[in-house]
BAMARKE-891095 format. One line per field, with one value per residue (C-alpha): x, y, z. Coordinates in steps of 0.5 Angstrom, whole numbers, m for minus. Each point is the difference from the previous one (the first is absolute). Layout:
<nodes>
px <- (X,...) $
py <- (Y,...) $
pz <- (Z,...) $
</nodes>
This chain:
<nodes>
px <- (m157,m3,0,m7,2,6,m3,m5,5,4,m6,m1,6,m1,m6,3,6,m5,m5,6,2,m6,0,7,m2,m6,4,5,m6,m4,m1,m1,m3,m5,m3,6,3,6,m2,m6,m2,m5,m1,3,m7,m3,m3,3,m2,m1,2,5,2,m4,3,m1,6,0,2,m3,2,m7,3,6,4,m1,4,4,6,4,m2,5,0,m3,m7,m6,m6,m1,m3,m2,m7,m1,m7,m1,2,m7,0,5,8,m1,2,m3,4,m1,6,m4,2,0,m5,5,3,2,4,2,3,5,3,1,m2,2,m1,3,m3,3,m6,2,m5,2,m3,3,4,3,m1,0,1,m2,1,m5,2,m7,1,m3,m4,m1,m7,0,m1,m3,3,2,m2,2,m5,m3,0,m5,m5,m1,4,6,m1,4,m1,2,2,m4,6,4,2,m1,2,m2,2,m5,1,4,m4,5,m2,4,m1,1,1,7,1,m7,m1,m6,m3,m4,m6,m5,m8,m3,0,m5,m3,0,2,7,2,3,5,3,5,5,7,2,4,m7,1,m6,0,m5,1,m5,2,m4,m6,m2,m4,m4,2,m1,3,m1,2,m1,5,m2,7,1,6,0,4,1,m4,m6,0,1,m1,m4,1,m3,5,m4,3,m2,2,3,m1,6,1,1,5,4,7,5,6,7,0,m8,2,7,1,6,3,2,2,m3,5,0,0,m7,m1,5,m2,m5,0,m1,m5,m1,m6,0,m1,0,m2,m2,m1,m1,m4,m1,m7,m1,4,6,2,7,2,m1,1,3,m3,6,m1,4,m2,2,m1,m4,4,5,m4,m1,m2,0,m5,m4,0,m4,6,4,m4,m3,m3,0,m5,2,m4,3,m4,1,m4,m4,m3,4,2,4,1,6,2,5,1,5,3,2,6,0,6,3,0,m5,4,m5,m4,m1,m5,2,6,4,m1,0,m1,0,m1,2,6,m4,m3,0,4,m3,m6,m2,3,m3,m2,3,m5,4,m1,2,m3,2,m4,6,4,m3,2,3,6,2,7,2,6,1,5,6,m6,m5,3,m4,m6,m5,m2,m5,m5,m2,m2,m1,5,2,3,6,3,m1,m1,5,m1,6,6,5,0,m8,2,6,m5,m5,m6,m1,2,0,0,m1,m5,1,m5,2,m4,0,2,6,4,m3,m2,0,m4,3,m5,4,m2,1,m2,0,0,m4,2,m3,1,2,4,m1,6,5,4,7,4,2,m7,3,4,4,0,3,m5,3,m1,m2,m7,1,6,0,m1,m1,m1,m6,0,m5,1,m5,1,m6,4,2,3,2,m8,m2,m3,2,m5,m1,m6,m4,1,5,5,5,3,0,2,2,m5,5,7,m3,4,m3,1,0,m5,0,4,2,0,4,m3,m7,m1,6,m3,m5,m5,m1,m4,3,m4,3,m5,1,m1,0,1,m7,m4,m5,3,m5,3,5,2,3,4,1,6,1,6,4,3,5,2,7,2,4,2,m4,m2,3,1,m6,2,m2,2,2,2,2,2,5,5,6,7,3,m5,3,3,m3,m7,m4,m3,m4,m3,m3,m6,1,m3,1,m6,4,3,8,6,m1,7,0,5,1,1,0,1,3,5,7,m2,m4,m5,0,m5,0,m5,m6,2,3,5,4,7,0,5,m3,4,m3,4,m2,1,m4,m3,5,m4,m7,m6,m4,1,m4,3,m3,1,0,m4,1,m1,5,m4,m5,1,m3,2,m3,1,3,0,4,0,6,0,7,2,6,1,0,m4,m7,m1,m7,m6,0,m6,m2,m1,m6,3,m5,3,3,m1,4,m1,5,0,5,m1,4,0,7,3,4,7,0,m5,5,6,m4,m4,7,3,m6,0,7,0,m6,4,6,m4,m4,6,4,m7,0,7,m1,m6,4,6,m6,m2,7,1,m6,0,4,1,3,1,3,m6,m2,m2,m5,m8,m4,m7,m5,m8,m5,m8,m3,m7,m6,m3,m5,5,5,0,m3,7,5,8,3,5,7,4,8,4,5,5,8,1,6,1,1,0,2,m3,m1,m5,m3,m2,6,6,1,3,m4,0,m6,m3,m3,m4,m3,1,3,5,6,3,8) $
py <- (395,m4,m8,m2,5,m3,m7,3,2,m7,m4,4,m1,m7,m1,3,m5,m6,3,2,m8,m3,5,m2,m7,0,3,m5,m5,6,m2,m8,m4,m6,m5,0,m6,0,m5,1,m3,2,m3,2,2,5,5,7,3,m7,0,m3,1,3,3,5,5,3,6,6,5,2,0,m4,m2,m5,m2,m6,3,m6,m4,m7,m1,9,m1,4,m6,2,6,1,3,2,0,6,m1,2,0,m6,0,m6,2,m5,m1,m3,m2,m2,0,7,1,m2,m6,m6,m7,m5,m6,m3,8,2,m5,4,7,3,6,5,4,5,4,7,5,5,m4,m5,m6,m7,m5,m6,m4,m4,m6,0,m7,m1,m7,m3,0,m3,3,m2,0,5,0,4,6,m1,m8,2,6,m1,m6,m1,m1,m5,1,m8,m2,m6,m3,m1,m7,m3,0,7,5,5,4,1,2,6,m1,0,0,5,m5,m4,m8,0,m5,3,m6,2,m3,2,0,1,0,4,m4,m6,m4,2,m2,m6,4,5,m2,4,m3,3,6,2,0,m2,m5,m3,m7,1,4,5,1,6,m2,m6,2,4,6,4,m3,2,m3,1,m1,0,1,m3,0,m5,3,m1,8,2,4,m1,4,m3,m1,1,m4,4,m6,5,m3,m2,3,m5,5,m1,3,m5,0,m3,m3,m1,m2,1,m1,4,1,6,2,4,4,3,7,4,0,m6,m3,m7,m2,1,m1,0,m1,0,5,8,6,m4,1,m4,1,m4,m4,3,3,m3,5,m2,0,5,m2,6,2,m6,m5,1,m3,4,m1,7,m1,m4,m7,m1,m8,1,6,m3,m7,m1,4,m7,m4,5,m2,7,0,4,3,2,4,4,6,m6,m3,m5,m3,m6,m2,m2,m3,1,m4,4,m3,4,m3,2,3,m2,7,0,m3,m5,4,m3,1,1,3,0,m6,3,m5,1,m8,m5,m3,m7,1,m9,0,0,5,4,7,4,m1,4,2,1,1,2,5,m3,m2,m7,m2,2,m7,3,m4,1,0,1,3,1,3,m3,0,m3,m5,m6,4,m1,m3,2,m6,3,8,m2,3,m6,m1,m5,0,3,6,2,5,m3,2,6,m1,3,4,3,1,3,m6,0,m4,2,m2,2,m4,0,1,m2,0,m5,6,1,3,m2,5,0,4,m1,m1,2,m5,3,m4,2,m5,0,m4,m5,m2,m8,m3,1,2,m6,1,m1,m5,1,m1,1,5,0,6,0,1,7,3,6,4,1,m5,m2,m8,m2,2,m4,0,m2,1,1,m2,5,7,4,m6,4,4,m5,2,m4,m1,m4,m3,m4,2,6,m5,7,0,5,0,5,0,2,m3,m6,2,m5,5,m2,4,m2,m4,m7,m6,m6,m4,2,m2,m2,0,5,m2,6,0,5,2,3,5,2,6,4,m6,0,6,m2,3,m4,m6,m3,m6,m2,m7,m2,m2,m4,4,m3,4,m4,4,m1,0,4,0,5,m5,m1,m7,m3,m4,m3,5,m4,m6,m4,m6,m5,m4,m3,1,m6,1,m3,6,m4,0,7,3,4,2,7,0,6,1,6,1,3,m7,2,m4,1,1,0,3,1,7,0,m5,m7,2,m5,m2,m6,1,0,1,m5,5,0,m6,0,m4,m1,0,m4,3,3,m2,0,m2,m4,7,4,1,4,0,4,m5,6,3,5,0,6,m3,4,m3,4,m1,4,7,0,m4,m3,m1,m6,m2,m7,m1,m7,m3,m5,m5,m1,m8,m2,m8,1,6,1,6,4,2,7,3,2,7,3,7,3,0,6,0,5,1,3,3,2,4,2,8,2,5,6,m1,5,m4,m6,3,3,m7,m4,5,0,m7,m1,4,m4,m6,2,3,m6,m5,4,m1,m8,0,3,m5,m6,4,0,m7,m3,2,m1,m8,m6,m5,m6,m3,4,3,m2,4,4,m1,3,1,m3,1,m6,1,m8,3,m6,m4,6,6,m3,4,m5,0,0,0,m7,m1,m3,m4,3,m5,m3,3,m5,m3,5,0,7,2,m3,0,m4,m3,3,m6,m6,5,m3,4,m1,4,2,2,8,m2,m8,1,m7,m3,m4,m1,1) $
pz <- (297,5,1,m4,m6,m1,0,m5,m5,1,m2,m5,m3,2,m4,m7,1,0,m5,m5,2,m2,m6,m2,1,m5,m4,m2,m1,m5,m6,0,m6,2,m3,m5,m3,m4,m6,m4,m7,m6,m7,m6,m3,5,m2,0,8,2,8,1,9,5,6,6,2,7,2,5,m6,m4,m7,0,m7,m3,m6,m5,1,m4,m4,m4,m6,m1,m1,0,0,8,3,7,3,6,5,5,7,3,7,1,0,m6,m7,m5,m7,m6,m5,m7,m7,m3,m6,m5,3,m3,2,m3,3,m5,0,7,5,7,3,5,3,7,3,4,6,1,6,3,5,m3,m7,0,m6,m2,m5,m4,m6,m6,m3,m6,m1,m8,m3,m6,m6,m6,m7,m5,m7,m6,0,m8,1,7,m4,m6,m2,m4,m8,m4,m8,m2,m8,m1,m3,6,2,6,6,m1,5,1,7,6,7,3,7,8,6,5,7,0,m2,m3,m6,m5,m3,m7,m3,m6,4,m6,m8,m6,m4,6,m5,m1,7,m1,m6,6,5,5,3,7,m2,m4,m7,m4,m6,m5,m1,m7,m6,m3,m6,m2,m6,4,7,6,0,7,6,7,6,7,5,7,4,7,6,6,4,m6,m1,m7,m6,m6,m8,m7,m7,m7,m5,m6,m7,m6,m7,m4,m8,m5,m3,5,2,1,5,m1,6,3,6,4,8,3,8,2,8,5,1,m7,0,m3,m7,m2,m6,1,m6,m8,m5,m8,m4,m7,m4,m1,3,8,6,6,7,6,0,7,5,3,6,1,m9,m5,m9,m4,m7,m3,4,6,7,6,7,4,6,4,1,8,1,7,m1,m6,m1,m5,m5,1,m7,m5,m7,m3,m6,m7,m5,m7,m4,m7,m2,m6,5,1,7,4,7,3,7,5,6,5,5,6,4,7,4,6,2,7,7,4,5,6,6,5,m3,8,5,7,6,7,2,7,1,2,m8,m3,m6,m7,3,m6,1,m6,m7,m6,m6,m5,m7,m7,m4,m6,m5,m1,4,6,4,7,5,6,3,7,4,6,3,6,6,m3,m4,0,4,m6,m6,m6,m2,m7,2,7,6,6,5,m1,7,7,0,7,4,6,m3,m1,m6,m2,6,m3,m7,4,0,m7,m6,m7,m7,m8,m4,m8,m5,m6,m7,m6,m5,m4,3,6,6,6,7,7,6,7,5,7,7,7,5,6,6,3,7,m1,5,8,4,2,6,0,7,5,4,7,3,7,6,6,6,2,m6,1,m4,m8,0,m8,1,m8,m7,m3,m7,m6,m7,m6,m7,m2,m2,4,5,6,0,7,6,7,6,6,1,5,8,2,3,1,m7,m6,m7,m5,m5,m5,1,4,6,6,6,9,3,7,5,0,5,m3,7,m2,m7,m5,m7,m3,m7,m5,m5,m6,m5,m7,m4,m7,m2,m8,m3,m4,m4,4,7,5,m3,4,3,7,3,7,3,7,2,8,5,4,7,2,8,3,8,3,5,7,2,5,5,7,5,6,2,7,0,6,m2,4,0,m4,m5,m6,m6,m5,3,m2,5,m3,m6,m2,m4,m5,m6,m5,m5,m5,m1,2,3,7,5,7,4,8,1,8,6,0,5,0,m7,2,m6,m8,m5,m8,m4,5,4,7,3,7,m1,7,3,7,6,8,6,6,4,m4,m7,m4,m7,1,m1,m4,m6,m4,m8,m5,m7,m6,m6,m7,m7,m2,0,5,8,6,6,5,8,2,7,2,7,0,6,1,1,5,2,8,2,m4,m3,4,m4,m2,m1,m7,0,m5,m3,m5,m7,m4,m7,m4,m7,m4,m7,m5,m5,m6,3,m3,4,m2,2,5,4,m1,3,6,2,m1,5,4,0,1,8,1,0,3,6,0,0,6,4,m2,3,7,1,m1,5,5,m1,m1,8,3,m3,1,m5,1,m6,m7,m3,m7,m7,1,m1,m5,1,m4,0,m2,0,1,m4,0,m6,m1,0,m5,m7,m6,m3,4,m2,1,5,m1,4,2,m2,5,3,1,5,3,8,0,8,7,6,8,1,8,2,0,m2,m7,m6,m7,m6,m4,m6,0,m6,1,8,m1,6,2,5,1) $
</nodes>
């Protein structure tokens, strides 16, 4: 295969790679949905195949699958439809009601629906919450009272107030209060004659006449709601006449209570009328009472008043009737007890809150509805009890839940309950025994970023100036109240000036060298950050702090001095009176010493710190000068590390009391300056050892090259007088005002030196003997 062949085939493969990439990356992106939001209402009276969402699904494949794979709570009120895909890749879906739907708010509230889009690559799922909004609806009237209306037959000899009617009627939508009102009477002028209470039980306030009366009457009755919606229905009040020949009962008129929990078929009551062969029915239809052959009264079904309210009071009215004709009526008042059988129901029926920290105190968190389903001693009290954390955290005002304290979030005591409180609320009802509904309480804290970070002292740390890059100077440390307390975030602001920090640990870092003779102090400006102390993590809060940086001096500087001195002075010259003073100065502020390290032959010279005396102690002889009138001295000035050396040249004019001493010339010498640095090398012991043998044949060699000299010199010589102590060799540099240095160290006086005669010598001149002091030069004749 040749060259381009094979190039063909690599860019083959290459181009099926790509186009299988790029496959595989739309893959991973197929099926999406769009426009697909999560929550969605409808009203509880919509119509069956109503839409309720409208979204589109996007997918290469032509016939993807798309379906309503879970439903809670199971329900079949939803469907799916979907349109043709056409040319384009976008699926519009419908979801409506199906054909058979049905919602209703006070039964089911909340739908929760996973749709699922399926092709032949992969699925994806998505959610959808169907909340279902309250209409109201209007009241429910008993069907025979709406169309065609409830007939009531009416003996004529009632006493008033007569009870005529009860209006079955409900209300589908909670907590709803129905309000009864008659809007129309037949004949009109009975009008004032019917009246109907709030529970909608319709009485005459006039009695009947048969003979001279109307006989037939007509009441028309709304049922409304708060809302204003309603039901209407009509009662035909038809009036029976009474016999002469009337059946009398033992006991016309009885009242008997009777508990609603009774079971079906106990007995109510028990009538008798006078008489033989008799018989007795109900004047009209009483639903929850039945009367036997023999006068015995019997409960149909097990009395609910919860269900049925209208059951607490009745007046059953009894017919008797023999087979002569004759008739009697009777009434019985039953009174219905209610029963402490129905807990108290509360909405909601668990409070969970998620709620700031920073909440006031005596904010309402939530309100309990609660009520009691029996028809007595319905009345309901509230009890809180909260448990060790939440212990005075909140407080109930009637229904209402509130805040009692602050709610902290900045403790290791929330944090150890996971950043909630809990409490229990008590519902208790006025029944005997009474009954009782716990409603949880359930609050989660949120944190709220409050306090500002606060630095802790010290503000100012100390470095050598050596220190080298990455030397650890300091902690900067802050705290924050606001939990977590040790989320902070350091930083330096404001221009580099060759320092950093550990943004985490506060850690203050060297990152460049240091010159304690070019600046001593430094300035930072440190900043602490807080960080995840908010739910909001874009809300922080930042403090500032001054922070000072002393540099300490080390001595890594050499002496400075003046590097040469020439002065003249005579030989008498008292030892008390400086000759010179050498004009050093060490920027690192150090103790200066000086020392001689070469010339001042016979030891006529001494040094007191970096002043330089004569020790008057020359000697020349009429004959010839026996002193020398020039010395070259090499001080050595240190400060304890590193040193420096200068030049003294000193002219001396001898002084004799006959034979005046000739001028010698001064001599210019060019001056040498030798700048010597100690170091703190630490050599290993080898070195030592050979530089100590080094140095010791060194000096050795140089000793017995000393001593040969001075034979030679000794014979080529002639003193006359004995020699006195050698001179040491000082140096002196006389600089002008201008030269001198700013600070220069001040000199100190050497203190005298007895009075001791210590030498005797003869004067050349007169040939007396006298004796003399080496040190002041003082004489005295013998």
């Amino acid at each position: 295969m040749d060259q381009i062949s094979l190039f063909r085939v690599l860019l083959l493969a290459l181009l099926q790679i790509c186009v299988f990439r790029v496959e595989f990356t739309v893959a991973q992106k197929d099926p999406e949905f769009l426009n697909f939001s999560t929550i969605v209402k409808i009203q509880e009276d919509s119509q069956p195949s109503s839409l309720v969402k409208e979204f589109q699904v996007k997918t290469a494949d032509p016939n993807p699958q798309i379906e309503i794979i879970n439903i809670d709570p199971p329900t079949t009120v939803f469907a799916l439809s979907t349109i043709p895909q056409g040319t384009g890749d976008i699926h519009n879906v419908k979801l409506r009601l199906s054909s058979n739907a049905s919602l209703d708010f006070e039964t089911l509230r909340l739908y929760r629906l996973e749709l699922r889009v399926s092709t032949n690559n992969s699925t994806a799922t998505r959610t959808l919450e169907v909340e279902v909004l309250d209409v109201n609806e209007p009241p429910q009237c008993d069907a025979v009272f709406q169309f065609p209306g409830a007939v009531v037959n009416i003996p004529n000899d009632l006493t008033v107030p007569i009870e005529i009617y009860h209006v079955v009627a409900s209300d589908p939508d909670i907590s709803n209060t129905l309000n009864y009102r008659i809007h129309q009477v037949w004949p009109t002028s009975a009008r004032p004659q019917f009246v109907i209470d709030g529970t909608g039980t319709i009485y005459s306030n006039q009695g009947f006449d048969y003979q001279s009366g109307d006989k037939d009457f007509i009441v028309n009755v709304t049922v409304s709601d708060e809302q204003g919606a309603s039901c209407k229905g009509k009662v035909r009040i038809v009036i029976l006449p009474v016999l002469n020949h009337t059946l009398n009962f033992m006991v016309p008129s009885q009242s008997v209570t009777i508990s609603e929990d009774i079971p079906a078929g106990s007995v109510v009551a028990i009538v008798k009328a006078l008489g033989s062969d008799v018989r007795y029915e109900l004047v009209r239809n009483y639903p929850a009472y039945r009367i036997s052959q023999d006068g015995i009264i019997r409960t149909i079904f097990e009395l609910d008043l919860e269900a049925n309210g209208a059951l607490q009071w009745s007046i059953l009215m009894i017919r008797a009737f023999s087979s002569t004709g004759r008739s009697g009526t009777a009434t019985v008042n039953v009174t219905v007890l209610d029963v402490n059988d129905n807990p108290p129901t509360c909405t909601p029926s668990a409070i969970v809150l998620s709620i700031p920290e920073t909440i006031a105190e005596y904010r309402e968190l939530a309100t309990l509805s609660c009520s009691d389903a029996d028809i007595t001693n319905n009345s309901v009290s509230y009890q809180l009890e909260p448990n060790a954390v939440s212990q005075f955290k909140f407080r109930l005002q009637g229904s209402q839940l509130q805040v009692n304290n602050t709610l902290d979030y900045d403790s290791n005591e929330i944090e150890h309950n996971k950043i909630q409180y809990k409490a229990t609320i008590f519902v208790i009802d006025g029944g005997l025994p009474p009954l009782t509904t716990v409603v949880q309480v359930l609050v989660m804290v949120t944190p709220v970023n409050e306090f500002p970070p606060e630095f802790q002292p010290p503000f100012q740390f100390s470095v050598d100036e050596d220190a080298g890059r990455g030397t650890v100077i300091g902690m900067v440390k802050a705290t924050d109240r606001d939990w977590k307390h040790d989320s902070i975030r350091y930083s330096i602001i404001g221009a580099d000036q060759g320092f950093s920090i550990n943004s985490k640990t506060g850690a203050l870092y060297l990152r460049r060298e240091l010159d304690f003779e070019k600046q001593t102090t430094y300035q930072l400006v440190v900043q602490a950050e807080d960080l995840n102390q908010d739910v909001n993590p874009s809300n922080r809060m930042q403090t500032t702090q001054e922070v000072t940086i002393m540099v300490q001096n080390v001595n890594d500087n050499p002496p400075e001095c003046n590097p040469f001195y020439e002065t003249e002075i005579y030989s008498t010259l008292s030892l008390t009176e400086e000759i010179l003073s050498l004009i050093c100065w060490d920027i690192d502020g150090n103790r200066l010493t000086a020392t001689m390290i070469n010339g001042g032959k016979n030891d006529r010279f001494r040094l007191n710190e970096l002043q330089l005396f004569s020790k008057n102690a020359f000697l020349y002889n009429p004959d010839g000068i026996f002193d020398p009138t020039f010395f070259e001295l090499i001080i050595e000035v240190t400060d304890g590390k590193y040193s420096t050396t200068v030049l003294v040249i000193i002219h001396v004019k001898p002084w004799t009391t006959t034979v005046p001493t000739t001028t010698t010339p001064t001599t210019t010498r060019k001056p040498q300056v030798q700048t010597v640095l100690s170091s703190y090398w630490e050599p290993e012991p080898w070195f030592v050892a050979v530089m100590t043998v080094t140095i010791t044949l060194a000096l050795i060699t140089l000793g017995l090259l000393i001593w040969k000299i001075l034979q030679c010199t000794a014979v080529s010589g002639k003193p006359t007088e004995k020699m006195t102590q050698p001179l040491l060799q000082n140096t002196y540099v006389n600089f002008s005002e201008e030269t001198k240095p700013q600070n220069p160290r001040d000199t100190q006086a050497a203190p005298p030196a007895p009075q001791v005669f210590d030498g005797q010598a003869q004067d050349p001149v007169t040939g007396r003997n006298y004796l003399f002091n080496t040190i002041t030069g003082e004489r005295r004749w013998t």
